[in-house]
C-alpha angles and dihedrals in degrees: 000000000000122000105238092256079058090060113039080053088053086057099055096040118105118222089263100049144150121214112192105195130161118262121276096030102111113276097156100055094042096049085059098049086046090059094042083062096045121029114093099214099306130130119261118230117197110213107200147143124277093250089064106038089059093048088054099217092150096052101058090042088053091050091041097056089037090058091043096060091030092239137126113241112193117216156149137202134213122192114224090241081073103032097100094056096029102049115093090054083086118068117142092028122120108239135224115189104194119198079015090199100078076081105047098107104085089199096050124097089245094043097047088046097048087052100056091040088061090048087061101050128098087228134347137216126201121208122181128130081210103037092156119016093161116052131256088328082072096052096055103091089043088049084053096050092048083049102242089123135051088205143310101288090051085054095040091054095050095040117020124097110199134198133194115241123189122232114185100295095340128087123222134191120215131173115256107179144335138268124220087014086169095060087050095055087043085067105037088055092050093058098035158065117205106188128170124209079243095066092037112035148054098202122151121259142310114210128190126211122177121204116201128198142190119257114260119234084247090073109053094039083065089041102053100030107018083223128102125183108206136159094277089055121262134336121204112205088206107157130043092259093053097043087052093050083055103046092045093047106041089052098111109310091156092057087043102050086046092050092048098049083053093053092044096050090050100061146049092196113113105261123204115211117194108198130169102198122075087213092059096047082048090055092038093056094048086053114058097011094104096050100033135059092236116211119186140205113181135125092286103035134038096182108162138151120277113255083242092062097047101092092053096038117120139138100051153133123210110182113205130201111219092223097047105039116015089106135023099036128091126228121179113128081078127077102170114074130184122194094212102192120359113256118222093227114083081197089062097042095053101043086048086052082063101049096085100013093061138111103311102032106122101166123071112277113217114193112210116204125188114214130186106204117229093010141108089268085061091051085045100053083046092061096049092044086061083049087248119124115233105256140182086274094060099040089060099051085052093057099046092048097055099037 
């Protein structure tokens, strides 16, 4: 069942291991086959987000590799929503952590949870794409479960530089860099695979267009006076989250809608659209309702095609939520793909990337990106083709260049 890069990284794992592979390589079949080679009798237990456990991928992987080597493989699964209650009822289990960096904030309840879940295993497995988007701060909680660590103020003292920034009349320190980044290298590479769809797999292309717009009155209206007066009466964009929400969302909502509803009416192939607004997934859904057959994924509903339907599907939407579907869900049956509206997170952005260009895609995928010029979508998109997400920071330096 495993492709022969699957294997030769099977061969070099230890049984508490982390395998950051793109996404759409095969994670989930080889994290079983890892534990086949390594559990000793004991149950699995599949750790994963919400997203995924109602879509019951694992499930189906876990049947489908029982039924191929004709075995019974005893598991559970607990979503990440209930790790933090749940987790002490499985001591003795072998644990898989899929999309591993839900966890990766050691002070976090899940964190702390997950942490204490994987002290109680007999072995662990990590599985993320983006194990670490962030630099070294990301690796802290994953250094604590192999046991190189005591906890996060013991790995901040030896490795933390810290620098003093000013804020108005208080003072507040930040970490600017690490120390003995080789030897932290040294220990990230003895407990990991990092492996990219480049070096595993022969899937067809992956094509970018990006489709730029003019900005709307709307926004610079926002941009110049922090005040819109709308149907509903006036809206103040007062503090620095409110002012990002309506920057981001009065880009150009009217020339996308309108794109999207001719690239819609052009094809019969099955389109993804990852949106952030609730507003834009409702006009989306006006739109091309009628025409479409419209699947969700959001916080409320996880409403996707049967496997079964998959190889005769044509002619749909599936409107995505970043932060409900940007990770744990598979896609395939599409091969156009709109990025709606940019998300902040370049964790988000690149797991969403994997959800239709993964293990199993055989058409062409074509990635759609709408892009405001001159506007904040442009300095966001900057940020996640350097890999950074678009923080507050940046944010800020946006704002007082361009008022």
């Amino acid at each position: 069942m495993l492709y022969s890069y699957q294997k030769d990284v099977l061969k070099k794992a230890k049984p508490n291991w982390l395998y950051a592979l793109d996404t759409g390589t095969g994670k989930t079949i080889l994290a079983l086959h890892h534990y086949l080679k390594h559990n000793q009798g004991e149950p699995l237990l599949v750790v994963q987000p919400p997203a995924k456990l109602r879509e019951g991928g694992w499930s189906r992987e876990i049947q489908r590799v029982a039924d191929y080597y004709n075995i019974e493989i005893i598991y559970n699964e607990l979503s990440y929503g209930k790790i933090a209650k749940d987790w002490h009822l499985y001591k003795g289990y072998f644990v898989i952590f899929d999309e591993c960096h839900y966890i990766k904030n050691p002070t976090s309840q899940r964190g702390k949870a997950a942490l204490s879940l994987a002290k109680i295993s007999t072995n662990f497995v990590l599985l993320s794409a983006t194990p670490s988007s962030n630099g070294w701060i990301d690796t802290i909680n994953y250094f604590l479960m192999f046991g190189f660590y005591k906890n996060k103020t013991q790995f901040m003292k030896r490795h933390a530089i810290y620098e003093t920034k000013f804020f108005g009349n208080k003072t507040v320190k930040v970490v600017s860099g690490w120390k003995e980044q080789d030897y932290l290298k040294r220990l990230y590479q003895s407990i990991s695979t990092k492996l990219s769809k480049d070096e595993c797999l022969d899937l067809p292309p992956l094509v970018f267009e990006d489709v730029y717009f003019k900005k709307s009155k709307e926004y610079e209206i926002v941009r110049k006076n922090r005040v819109l007066e709308t149907n509903e009466g006036k809206i103040a964009f007062d503090t620095i989250m409110k002012l990002q929400h309506g920057l981001r969302y009065y880009a150009n909502q009217k020339d996308k809608l309108s794109y999207t509803e001719m690239l819609a009416e052009g094809t019969e192939e099955n389109i993804v659209i990852f949106y952030y607004y609730q507003q834009e997934k409702e006009n989306l859904i006006n739109l091309l309702g009628k025409s479409k057959t419209i699947y969700e994924v959001s916080g409320k509903v996880n409403k996707l095609p049967d496997r079964e339907e998959w190889p005769n599907l044509k002619n749909t939407i599936t409107l995505v939520q970043y932060q409900a579907g940007a990770a744990g869900i598979e896609l395939q049956y599409a091969n156009v793909v709109i990025f709606y509206t940019p998300t902040y997170s370049y964790q988000d952005y690149d797991q969403a990337l994997g959800r239709c260009y993964r293990n199993g895609q055989t058409k062409k995928v074509t990635v759609y990106r709408y892009i405001t010029k001159n506007s904040i979508e442009e300095a966001v998109y900057e940020a996640l083709a350097e890999k950074k997400d678009f923080t507050e920071e940046l944010f800020r330096e946006y704002v007082g260049g361009t008022i």
